[in-house]
N, C-alpha and C positions, 0 to 999 in steps of 0.2 A: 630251237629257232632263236636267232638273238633278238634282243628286243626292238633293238633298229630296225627290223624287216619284218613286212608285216604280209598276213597271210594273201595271197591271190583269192579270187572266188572260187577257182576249182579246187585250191587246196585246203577249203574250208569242209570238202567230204572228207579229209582222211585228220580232221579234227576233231575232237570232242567238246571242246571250248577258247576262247580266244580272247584276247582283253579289251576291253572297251574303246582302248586308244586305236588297236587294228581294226573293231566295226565301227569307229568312225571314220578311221582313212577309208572304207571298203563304201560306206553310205554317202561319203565325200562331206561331212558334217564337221564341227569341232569336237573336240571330247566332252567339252562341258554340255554340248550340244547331244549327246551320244548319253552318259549319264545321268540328265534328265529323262529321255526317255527310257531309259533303264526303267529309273524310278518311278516312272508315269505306270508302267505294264506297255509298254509301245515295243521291247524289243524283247526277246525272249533270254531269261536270265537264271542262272545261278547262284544263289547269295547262302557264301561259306564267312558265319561272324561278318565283319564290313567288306568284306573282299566280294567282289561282284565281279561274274567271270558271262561273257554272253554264248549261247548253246548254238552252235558252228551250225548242224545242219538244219533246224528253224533260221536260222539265218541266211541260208544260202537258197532255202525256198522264197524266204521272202522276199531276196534279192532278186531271183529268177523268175518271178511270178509277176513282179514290178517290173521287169524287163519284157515279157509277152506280153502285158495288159499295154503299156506305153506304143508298142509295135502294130500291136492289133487295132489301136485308135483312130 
């Protein structure tokens, strides 16, 4: 995937990991907004040496889970 484009939410199943800057387009955040809560424990994460990769399908639950609670309101 080039780094310009960035994953959709359904194509976050046939992921294993995704880079910070694509779960912040997906969360609609900033990056730096997205790597603190990296850091916080707020998003579910990978951390290989400094490199911090976020884990696709925790991520796409938490997306979907946040979309039925919002609906169900």
């Amino acid at each position: 995937m080039p780094s310009s484009t960035y994953p959709t939410l359904d194509e976050l199943l046939t992921l294993s990991t995704i880079s910070v800057e694509a779960a912040a387009n997906l969360l609609g955040i900033s990056r730096q907004a997205a790597y603190n809560a990296a850091r916080r424990g707020e998003l579910p994460v990978i951390e290989v040496g400094r490199r911090i990769r976020i884990k696709a399908r925790p991520l796409y639950v938490l997306l979907t889970d946040t979309a039925t609670n919002d609906v169900a309101e």
